[in-house]
N, C-alpha and C positions, 0 to 999 in steps of 0.2 A: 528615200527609203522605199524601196519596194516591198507590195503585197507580200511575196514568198517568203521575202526576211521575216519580216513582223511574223508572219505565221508561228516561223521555224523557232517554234522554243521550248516549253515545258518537254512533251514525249521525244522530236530528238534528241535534246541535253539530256535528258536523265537515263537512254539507253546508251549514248558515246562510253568505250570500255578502251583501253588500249590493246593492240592488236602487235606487239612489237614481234617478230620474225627473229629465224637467229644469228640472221645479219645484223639485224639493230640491237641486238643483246647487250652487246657491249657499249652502248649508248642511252641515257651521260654516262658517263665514269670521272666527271668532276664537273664542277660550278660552271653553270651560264650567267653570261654577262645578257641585260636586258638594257640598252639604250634608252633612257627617253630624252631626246630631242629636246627638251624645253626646260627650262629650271625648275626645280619642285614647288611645289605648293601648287602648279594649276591642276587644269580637273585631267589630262593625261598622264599627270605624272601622279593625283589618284587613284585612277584607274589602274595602272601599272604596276603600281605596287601592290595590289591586291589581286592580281591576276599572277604575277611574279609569285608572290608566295603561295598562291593555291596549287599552281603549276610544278611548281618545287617538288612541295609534297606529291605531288600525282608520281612526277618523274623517279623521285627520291633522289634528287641532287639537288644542292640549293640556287636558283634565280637570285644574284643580285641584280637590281638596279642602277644604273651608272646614267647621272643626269651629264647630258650633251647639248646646252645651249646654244644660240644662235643665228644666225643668219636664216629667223624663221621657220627652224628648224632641218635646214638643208643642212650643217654644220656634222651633226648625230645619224642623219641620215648617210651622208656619205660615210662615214668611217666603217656604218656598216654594209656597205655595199664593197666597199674594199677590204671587210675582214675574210678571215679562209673562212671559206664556206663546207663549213663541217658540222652547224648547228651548234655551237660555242657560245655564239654570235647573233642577239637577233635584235630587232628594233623595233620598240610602238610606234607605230604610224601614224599620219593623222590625215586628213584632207589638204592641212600645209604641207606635206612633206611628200604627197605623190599624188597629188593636184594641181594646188595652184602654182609651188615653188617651179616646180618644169615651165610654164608658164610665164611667171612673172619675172623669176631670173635670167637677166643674159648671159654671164658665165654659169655655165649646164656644169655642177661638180656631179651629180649622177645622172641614170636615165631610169625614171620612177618602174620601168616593165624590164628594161633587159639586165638590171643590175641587181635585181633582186628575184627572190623565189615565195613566193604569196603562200601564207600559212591557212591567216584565220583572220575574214571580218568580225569583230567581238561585241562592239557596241553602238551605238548613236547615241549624242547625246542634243537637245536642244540650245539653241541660242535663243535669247529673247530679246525683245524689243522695249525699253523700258522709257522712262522718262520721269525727271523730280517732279517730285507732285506741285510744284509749285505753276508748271505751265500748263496754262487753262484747256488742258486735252483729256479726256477718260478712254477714250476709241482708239483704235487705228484707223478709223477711217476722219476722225475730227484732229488728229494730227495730220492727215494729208491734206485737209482741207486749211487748216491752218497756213501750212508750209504752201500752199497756193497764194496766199496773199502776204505771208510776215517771214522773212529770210529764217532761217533757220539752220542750226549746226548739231551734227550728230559726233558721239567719241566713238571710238574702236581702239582695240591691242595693238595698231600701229597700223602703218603702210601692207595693205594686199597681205591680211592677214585674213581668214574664214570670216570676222566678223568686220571685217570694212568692206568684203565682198558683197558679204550679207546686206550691208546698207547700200549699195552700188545698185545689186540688183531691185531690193526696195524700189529705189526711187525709179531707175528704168519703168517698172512695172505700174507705181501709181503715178507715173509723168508728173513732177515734182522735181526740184532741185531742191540739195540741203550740201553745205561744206562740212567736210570731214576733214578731222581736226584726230590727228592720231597721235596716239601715245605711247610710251614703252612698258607695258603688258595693262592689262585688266585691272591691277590695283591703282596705277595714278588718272586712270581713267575714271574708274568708279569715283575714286575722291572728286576728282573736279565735278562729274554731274551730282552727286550729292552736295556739293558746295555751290550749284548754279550758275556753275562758270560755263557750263556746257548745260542744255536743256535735256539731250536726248541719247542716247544711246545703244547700241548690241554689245552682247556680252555675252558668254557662255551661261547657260541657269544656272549652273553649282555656282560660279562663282558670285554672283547676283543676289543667291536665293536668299540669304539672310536680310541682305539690304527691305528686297519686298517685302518678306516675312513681317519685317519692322516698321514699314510703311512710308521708311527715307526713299524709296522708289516708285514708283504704280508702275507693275507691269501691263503695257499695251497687247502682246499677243508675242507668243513664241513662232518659232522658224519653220517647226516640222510641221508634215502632211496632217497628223494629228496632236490631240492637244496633248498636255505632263500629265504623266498621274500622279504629281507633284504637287500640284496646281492646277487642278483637270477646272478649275472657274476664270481660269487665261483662255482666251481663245485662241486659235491660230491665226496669224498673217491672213494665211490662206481664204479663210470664211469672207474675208475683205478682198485680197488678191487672188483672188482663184488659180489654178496652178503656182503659187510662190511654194519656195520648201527649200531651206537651207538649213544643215545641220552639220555641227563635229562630230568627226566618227574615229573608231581607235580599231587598229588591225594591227598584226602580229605578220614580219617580215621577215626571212633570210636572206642569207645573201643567195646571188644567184651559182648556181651549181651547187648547191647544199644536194646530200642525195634523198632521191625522192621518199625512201625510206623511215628518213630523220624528218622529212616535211609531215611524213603520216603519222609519224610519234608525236609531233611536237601539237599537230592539227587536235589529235585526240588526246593528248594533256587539258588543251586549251577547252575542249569544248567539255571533259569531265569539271572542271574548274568551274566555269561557267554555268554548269547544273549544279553548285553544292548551293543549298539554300542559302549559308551566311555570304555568300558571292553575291547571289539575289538580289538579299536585304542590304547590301552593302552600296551594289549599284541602283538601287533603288534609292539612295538618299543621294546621289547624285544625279537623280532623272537621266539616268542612262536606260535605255532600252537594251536587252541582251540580244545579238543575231548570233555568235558563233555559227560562221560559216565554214565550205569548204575552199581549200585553195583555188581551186576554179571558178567558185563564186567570186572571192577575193578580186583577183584578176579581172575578172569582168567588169569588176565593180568599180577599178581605177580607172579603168579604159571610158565607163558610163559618166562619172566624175570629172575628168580631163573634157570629156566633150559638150558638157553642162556649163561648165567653169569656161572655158574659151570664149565663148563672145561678150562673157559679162565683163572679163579682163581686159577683153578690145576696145569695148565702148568703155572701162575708164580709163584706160592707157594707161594702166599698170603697171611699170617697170622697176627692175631692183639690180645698183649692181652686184 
């Protein structure tokens, strides 16, 4: 997450106005379909939904939602890189879905730049690093030291998902081995480390947060550059590993050839949404950071992402078919 992001919030969100033209006049004139990629209940299809409906209202056409499971989210991804691209059609994104799946999958069902048209980066949200309180760690840095001398095993939401990269690059970084032992999503993960079947884990903060809240967890330090205002008494990775910073982030996709018009509507829905206070307070209890960006920042931002992600994915030999 770069400096300019973080800046960019309170004065540009609350001046973003729709500018529609009277070529775009006639657009919506019925229901968008909004992909999300992953089965409901995690923290993008959260997010989604409440960007879904603020977005609605801005447009005056209603946003549904349409969960697109899968193959890590590549599944939902492609359907919307093959739908007509008339702005109909758009897809939440995530760092799996036009990061690491180009990446980690050998059959390519889309190509994260030329198949798509970049609206709006909208959020970051933190991973954190936690661990049952039962193993004798309070630090990050007294769990690295640990894991120097007592084998140790980490959970994540499955194979070469954001948070098993999360843990990849970890250990790269404090030269450390830990086996990673993956699951199918966040919920049977969390059970096992709460059950001490597994010591340690990454995990998205929303989904997490309660666990810590309750004290079945100790959080170690979160992923991003800086700390939650969530949890602003979690340190970050980082204050231990200097340059670390891994985070979920949610973006707003078309297909590619949507016209550039319908890109600039949809861009300035997103980012009046993004400026209503209860949008705010809403992603504020999911430790999400708001960026509402522009399409070109977008773009930039997957290209920056893609080339971060590439060698953490070689050094773990990552592959999916």
């Amino acid at each position: 997450m770069t400096a300019p992001f973080t800046r960019r919030i309170a004065m540009t969100l609350a001046a973003a106005v729709l500018t529609a033209t009277a070529a775009q006049a006639d657009f919506p004139e019925r229901t968008i379909t909004m992909v999300i990629p992953f089965a409901a209940g995690g923290s993008t299809d959260l997010v989604g939904r409440v960007v879904a409906e603020r977005m609605g209202r801005e447009l005056g056409q209603q946003i549904v939602v349409q969960n697109v499971g899968g193959g890590g989210g590549s599944l939902g991804a492609a359907q919307v890189a093959e739908a007509d691209p008339d702005g109909y059609t758009i897809l939440m994104g995530t760092v799996a879905t036009h990061a690491l799946n180009p990446l980690i999958l050998k059959q390519k069902p889309y190509d994260p730049v030329a198949d798509f048209a970049p609206v709006s980066l909208l959020v970051v949200v933190p991973n954190v690093l936690a661990v049952n309180p039962e193993l004798p760690v309070n630090t990050v840095q007294e769990l690295i030291d640990l894991a120097k001398t007592d084998p140790l095993a980490y959970a994540s939401s499955g194979n070469g998902t954001p948070l098993h990269l999360s843990g990849e690059l970890f250990k790269s970084m404090a030269g450390i081995e830990m086996t990673h032992i993956p699951y199918r999503g966040s919920g049977p993960a969390l059970t096992d480390v709460l059950g001490n079947q597994v010591p340690v884990i990454f995990d998205n903060l929303p989904s997490a947060s309660g666990h810590i809240n309750s004290g079945k967890l100790r959080a170690l330090g979160v992923t991003t550059a800086e700390r939650a205002p969530s949890f602003p008494d979690v340190p970050t990775i980082a204050e231990t590993l200097p340059g670390y910073e891994t985070y979920t982030w949610n973006a707003l996709f078309a297909p590619a050839g949507t016209p550039p018009e319908t890109i600039e509507l949809l861009n300035a829905a997103a980012k009046v949404a993004m400026a209503d206070p209860a949008v705010i307070d809403r992603m504020g209890t999911f430790s999400a950071t708001i960026i509402a960006s522009t399409p070109e920042e977008l773009g930039a931002h997957v290209q920056a992402e893609m080339t971060k992600w590439e060698p953490v994915v070689q050094e773990a030999d990552v592959s999916l078919d």
